[in-house]
C-alpha positions as CSV (number, residue, x, y, z in Angstrom):
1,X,18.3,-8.1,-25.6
2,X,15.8,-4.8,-25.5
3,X,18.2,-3.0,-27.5
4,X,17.5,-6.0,-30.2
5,X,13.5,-6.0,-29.0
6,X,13.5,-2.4,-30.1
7,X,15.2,-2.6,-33.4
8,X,13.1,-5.5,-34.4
9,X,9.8,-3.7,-33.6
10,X,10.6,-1.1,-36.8
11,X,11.0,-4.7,-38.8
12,X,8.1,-6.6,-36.8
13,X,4.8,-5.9,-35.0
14,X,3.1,-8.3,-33.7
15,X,-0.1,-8.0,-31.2
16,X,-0.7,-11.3,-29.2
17,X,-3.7,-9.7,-27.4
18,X,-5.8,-9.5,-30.3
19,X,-8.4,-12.3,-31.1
20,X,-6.2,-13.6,-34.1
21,X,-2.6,-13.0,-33.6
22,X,-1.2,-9.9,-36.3
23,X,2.0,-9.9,-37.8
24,X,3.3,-7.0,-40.0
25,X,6.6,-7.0,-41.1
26,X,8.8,-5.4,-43.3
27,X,10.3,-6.7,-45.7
28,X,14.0,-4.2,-45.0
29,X,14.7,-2.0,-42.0
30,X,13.4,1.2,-42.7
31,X,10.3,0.3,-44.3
32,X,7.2,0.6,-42.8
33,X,6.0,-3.0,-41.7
34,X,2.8,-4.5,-43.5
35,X,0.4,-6.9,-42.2
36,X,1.2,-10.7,-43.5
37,X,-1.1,-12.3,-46.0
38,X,-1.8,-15.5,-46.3
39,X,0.1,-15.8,-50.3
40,X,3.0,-13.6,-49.1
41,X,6.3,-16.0,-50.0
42,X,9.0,-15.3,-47.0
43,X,12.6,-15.6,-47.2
44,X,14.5,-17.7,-44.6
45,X,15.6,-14.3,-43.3
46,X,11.8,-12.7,-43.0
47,X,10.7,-15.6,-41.3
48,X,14.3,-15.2,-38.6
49,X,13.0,-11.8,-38.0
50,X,9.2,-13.1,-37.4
51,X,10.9,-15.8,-34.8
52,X,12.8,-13.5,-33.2
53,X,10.3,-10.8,-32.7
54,X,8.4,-13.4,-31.3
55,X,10.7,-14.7,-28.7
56,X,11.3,-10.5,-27.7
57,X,7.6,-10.5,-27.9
58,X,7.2,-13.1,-25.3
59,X,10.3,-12.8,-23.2
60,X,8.6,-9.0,-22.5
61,X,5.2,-10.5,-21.4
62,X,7.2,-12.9,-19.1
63,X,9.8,-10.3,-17.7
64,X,6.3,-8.0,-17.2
65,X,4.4,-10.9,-15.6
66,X,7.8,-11.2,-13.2
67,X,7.6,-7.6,-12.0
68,X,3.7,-7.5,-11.9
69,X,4.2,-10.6,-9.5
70,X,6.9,-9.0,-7.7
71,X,5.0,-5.7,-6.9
72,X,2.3,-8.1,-5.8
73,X,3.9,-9.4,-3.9
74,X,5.7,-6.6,-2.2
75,X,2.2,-5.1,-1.5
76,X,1.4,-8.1,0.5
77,X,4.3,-7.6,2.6
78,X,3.3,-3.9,3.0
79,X,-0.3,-4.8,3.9
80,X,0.8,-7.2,6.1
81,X,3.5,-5.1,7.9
82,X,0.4,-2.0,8.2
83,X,-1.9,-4.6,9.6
84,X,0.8,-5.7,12.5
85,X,1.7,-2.1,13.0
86,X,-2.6,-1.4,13.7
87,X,-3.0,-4.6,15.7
88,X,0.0,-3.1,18.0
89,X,-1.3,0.0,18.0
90,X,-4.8,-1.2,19.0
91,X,-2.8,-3.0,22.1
92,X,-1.5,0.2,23.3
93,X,-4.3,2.5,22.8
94,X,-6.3,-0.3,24.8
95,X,-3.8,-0.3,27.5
96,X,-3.9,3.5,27.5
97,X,-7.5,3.9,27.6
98,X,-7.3,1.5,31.0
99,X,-4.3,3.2,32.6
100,X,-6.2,6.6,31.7
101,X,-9.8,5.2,33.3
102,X,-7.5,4.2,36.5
103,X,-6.2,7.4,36.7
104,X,-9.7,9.4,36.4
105,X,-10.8,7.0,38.9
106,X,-8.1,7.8,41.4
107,X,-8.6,12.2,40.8
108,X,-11.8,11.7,41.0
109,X,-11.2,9.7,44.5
110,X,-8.8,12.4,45.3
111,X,-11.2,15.3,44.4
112,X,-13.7,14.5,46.8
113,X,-11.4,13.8,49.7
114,X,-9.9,17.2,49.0
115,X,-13.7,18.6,49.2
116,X,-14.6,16.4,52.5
117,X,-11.6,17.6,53.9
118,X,-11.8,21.2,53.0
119,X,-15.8,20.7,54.4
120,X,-14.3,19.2,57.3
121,X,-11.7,22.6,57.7
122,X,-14.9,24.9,57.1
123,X,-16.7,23.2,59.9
124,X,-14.6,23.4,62.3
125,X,-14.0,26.9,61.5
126,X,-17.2,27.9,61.3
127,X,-17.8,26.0,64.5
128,X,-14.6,28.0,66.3
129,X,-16.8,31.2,65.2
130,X,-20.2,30.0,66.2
131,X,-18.3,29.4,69.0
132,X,-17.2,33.3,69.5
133,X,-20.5,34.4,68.5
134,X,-21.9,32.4,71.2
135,X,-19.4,33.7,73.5
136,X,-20.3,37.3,72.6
């Protein structure tokens, strides 16, 4: 069917976007289509080309309307895929961000019972050698 859509284009233009529909045709392949006026007489076979440029014409809009519905739809899927993938990764980065404050918690814990006990080690030896100074 495009292979016929694009032959019949050289015979038959035709703009269905514009405010009043435009039809140029020509009259034999080859020929450079013309605009219709409203006295032009058409053979049966002018008017066969006009219908079936018509029917390309609008089989084209509707296979384009298909796709443009298709990629829509596709992108949904994306979105909605992306927005899953973020609400899962906001899950995790929450439940990181805990296990990470539990663990500062606990060096910090461990931090200053290495300094008590390392205070508790200096006292003592400082206390053994106030000790021998006494003695002295």
């Amino acid at each position: 069917m495009e292979a016929k859509g694009q032959k019949l284009k050289g015979i038959c233009r035709i703009d269905l976007n514009a405010p009043n529909v435009h039809v140029k045709v020509a009259r034999r392949t080859g020929e450079r289509p013309r605009p219709l006026r409203r006295s032009s007489r058409f053979s049966a076979e002018d008017i066969e080309r006009i219908l079936e440029a018509l029917e390309a014409e609008v089989l084209m809009t509707s296979l384009e309307e298909e796709n443009e519905k298709a990629r829509e739809k596709e992108i949904a899927e994306r979105l909605e895929m992306m927005e899953t993938a973020l609400q899962d990764n906001q899950h995790w980065r929450s439940e990181l961000q805990e296990k990470r404050g539990a663990l500062s918690q606990r060096f910090d814990e461990l931090k200053k019972r290495r300094m008590r006990m390392l205070r508790g080690a200096n006292n003592t030896s400082s206390d053994s050698q106030d000790e021998k100074t006494k003695d002295d």
